[in-house]
C-alpha positions, -999 to +999 in steps of 0.1 A: -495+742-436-474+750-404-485+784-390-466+798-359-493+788-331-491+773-300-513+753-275-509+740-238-497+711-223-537+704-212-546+708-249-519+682-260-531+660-234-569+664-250-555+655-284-533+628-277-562+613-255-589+616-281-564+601-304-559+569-285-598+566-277-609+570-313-584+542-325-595+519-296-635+524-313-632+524-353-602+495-351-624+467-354-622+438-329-585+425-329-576+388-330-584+379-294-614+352-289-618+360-252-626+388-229-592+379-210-571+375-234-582+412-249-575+430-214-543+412-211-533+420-247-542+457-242-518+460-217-496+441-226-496+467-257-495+497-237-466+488-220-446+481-252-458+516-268-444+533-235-412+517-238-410+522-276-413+558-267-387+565-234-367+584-258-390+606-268-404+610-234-366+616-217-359+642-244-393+660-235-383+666-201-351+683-211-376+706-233-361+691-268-374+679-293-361+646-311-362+653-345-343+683-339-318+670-310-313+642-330-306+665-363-281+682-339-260+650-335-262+636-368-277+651-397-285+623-420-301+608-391-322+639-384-337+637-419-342+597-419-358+597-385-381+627-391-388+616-423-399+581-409-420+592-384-438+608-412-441+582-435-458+564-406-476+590-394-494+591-431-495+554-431-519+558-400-539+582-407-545+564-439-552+532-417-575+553-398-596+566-425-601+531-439-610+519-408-631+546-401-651+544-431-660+507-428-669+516-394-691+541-403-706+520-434-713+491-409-728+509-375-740+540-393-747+544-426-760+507-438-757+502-470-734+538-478-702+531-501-672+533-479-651+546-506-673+580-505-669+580-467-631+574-472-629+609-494-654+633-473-632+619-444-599+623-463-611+658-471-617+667-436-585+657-423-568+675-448-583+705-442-580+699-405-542+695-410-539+728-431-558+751-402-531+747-380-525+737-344-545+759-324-575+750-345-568+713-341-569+715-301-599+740-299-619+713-323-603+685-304-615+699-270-652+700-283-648+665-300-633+653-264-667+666-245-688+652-270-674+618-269-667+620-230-706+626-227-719+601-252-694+574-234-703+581-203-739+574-210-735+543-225-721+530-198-739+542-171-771+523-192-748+490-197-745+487-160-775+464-154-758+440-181-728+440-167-718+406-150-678+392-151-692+355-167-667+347-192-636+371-177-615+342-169-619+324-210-587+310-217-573+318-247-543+304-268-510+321-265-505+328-303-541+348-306-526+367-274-495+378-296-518+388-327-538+402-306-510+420-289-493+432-319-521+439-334-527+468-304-496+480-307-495+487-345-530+507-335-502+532-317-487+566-335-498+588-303-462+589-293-449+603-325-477+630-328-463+640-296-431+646-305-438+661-338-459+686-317-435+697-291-421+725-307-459+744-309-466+734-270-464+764-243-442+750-219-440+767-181-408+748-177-387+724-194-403+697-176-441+701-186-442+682-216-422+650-202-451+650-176-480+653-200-466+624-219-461+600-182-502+614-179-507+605-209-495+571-207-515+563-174-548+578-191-540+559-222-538+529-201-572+535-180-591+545-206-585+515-234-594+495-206-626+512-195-638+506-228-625+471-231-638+458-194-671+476-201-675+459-233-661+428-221-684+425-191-715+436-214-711+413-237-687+385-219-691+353-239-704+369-273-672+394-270-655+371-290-683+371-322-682+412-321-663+436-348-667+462-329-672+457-292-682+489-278-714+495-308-722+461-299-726+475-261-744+505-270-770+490-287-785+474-257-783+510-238-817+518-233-825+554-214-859+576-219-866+582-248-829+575-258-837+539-269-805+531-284-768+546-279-753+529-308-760+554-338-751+585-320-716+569-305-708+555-340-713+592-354-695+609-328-666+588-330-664+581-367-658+625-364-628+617-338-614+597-359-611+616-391-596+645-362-572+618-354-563+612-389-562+654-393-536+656-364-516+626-378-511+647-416-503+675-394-477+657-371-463+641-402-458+678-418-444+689-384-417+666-383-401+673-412-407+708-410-386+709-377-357+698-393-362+722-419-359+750-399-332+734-371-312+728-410-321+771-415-313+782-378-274+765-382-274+782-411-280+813-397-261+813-366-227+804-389-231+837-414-234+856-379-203+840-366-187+848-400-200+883-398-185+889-363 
């Protein structure tokens, strides 16, 4: 499934992004019952993700990767950590494609089975995952355009309805915790990240720790330029929406271009069987790494022996 490919730090950053995006459109509407309340949650979230991840990021700088660093050190810990990263990693993409699939059934194919959605999507990660890295960031590059455009649109015809009534809705503190957890579980970008170090094309050591601290501050930014935008759209019916963003879309209103709300739903019901794609591949990638760290000690011992 692995093949010996490599990408650039700016493609990482394109599927990492992407990733985050898609999640933050196919999730349906979280716990929160205000506008408020979902901004504060989301980044609130964010902030718990990054520190989650410091390790990861502090070993990136150095040019390491965890699994294998950590491997190094301790070799039953190697193998449980990588091994967990990929159970979750599979556990998310499997999130993703259900989610996915009701969120195509609901803003695009009324009345279509989800199950059926589930397996075409299944299928297409899978095979996603088997053509390998390079193919993964040059379809998630034309995946990133094609959402970026269809976005951008949208909001530029939501900005007449935009108005910040309803911004400062209290909430309750325990919907702000569901609300907030609920975010954070949303997360696996940080693990596909370090299951993909070892196929980046660093310039120096350093390059991957800073895509990850760009990542972060676009991850940030953009989950809440969809959340504000949808939140000052809608602003007191934000609260009675599954899935904020469609619910924005449809009042878009360009040309000919009536309504937004089908193509963004088909666009990003695509990104988010990529995401699930990358996530089978990172999953695979982790334990792989190990694998061969396990194969290169290996080696280097007969050579000493042979010396």
């Amino acid at each position: 499934m692995l093949k010996e490919n490599s990408i650039s730090t700016s493609q990482l950053f394109c599927v990492l992004f992407l990733c985050r995006l898609s999640a933050e459109i196919v999730y349906p509407r979280t716990v929160s019952g205000t506008a408020g309340e979902a901004i504060l949650a989301l980044i609130i979230a964010e902030i718990v993700r990054f520190v989650l991840a410091l390790p990861v990021i502090i070993y990136s700088f150095k040019g390491m990767n965890i699994h294998r660093a950590v491997y190094k050190k301790n070799k039953f810990f190697g193998w449980c950590g990588a091994i967990f990263a990929a159970l979750l990693l599979v556990g998310a993409a499997l999130r993703t494609l259900f989610n996915s699939s009701q969120f195509a059934v609901k803003n695009l194919l009324n009345g279509g089975i989800s199950w059926i959605i589930f397996a075409i999507s299944a299928v297409f990660a899978v095979y996603a995952a088997i053509m390998g890295i390079e193919a993964l960031a040059r379809s998630g590059a034309i995946f990133m355009i094609a959402a970026a455009l269809i976005t951008v649109t949208i909001l530029l015809a939501d900005i007449p309805y935009m108005q910040t009534d309803g911004l400062a809705a209290r909430g309750s503190f325990s919907s702000l915790l569901g609300d907030t957890a609920e975010r954070v579980l949303r997360g696996g970008d940080y693990l596909i990240f370090a299951a993909l170090l070892p196929y980046v094309n660093k310039k120096k050591s350093s390059s991957t720790g800073l895509t990850a601290m760009f990542f972060a501050v676009f991850s940030l930014l953009g989950g809440l330029l969809i959340t504000v935008t949808s939140c000052l759209v809608l602003r007191d019916m934000y609260g009675l929406c599954e899935y904020p963003h469609i619910a924005a879309a449809s009042l878009s209103d360009i040309s000919f271009f009536k309504r937004l709300d089908g193509a963004s739903a088909a666009v990003w019901t695509l990104c988010a069987a990529f995401r699930s794609g990358v996530m089978l591949f990172a999953a695979g990638s982790a334990v792989i790494e190990i694998y061969r760290a396990r194969h290169t000690v290996a080696e280097n011992k007969v050579r000493r022996g042979t010396e």
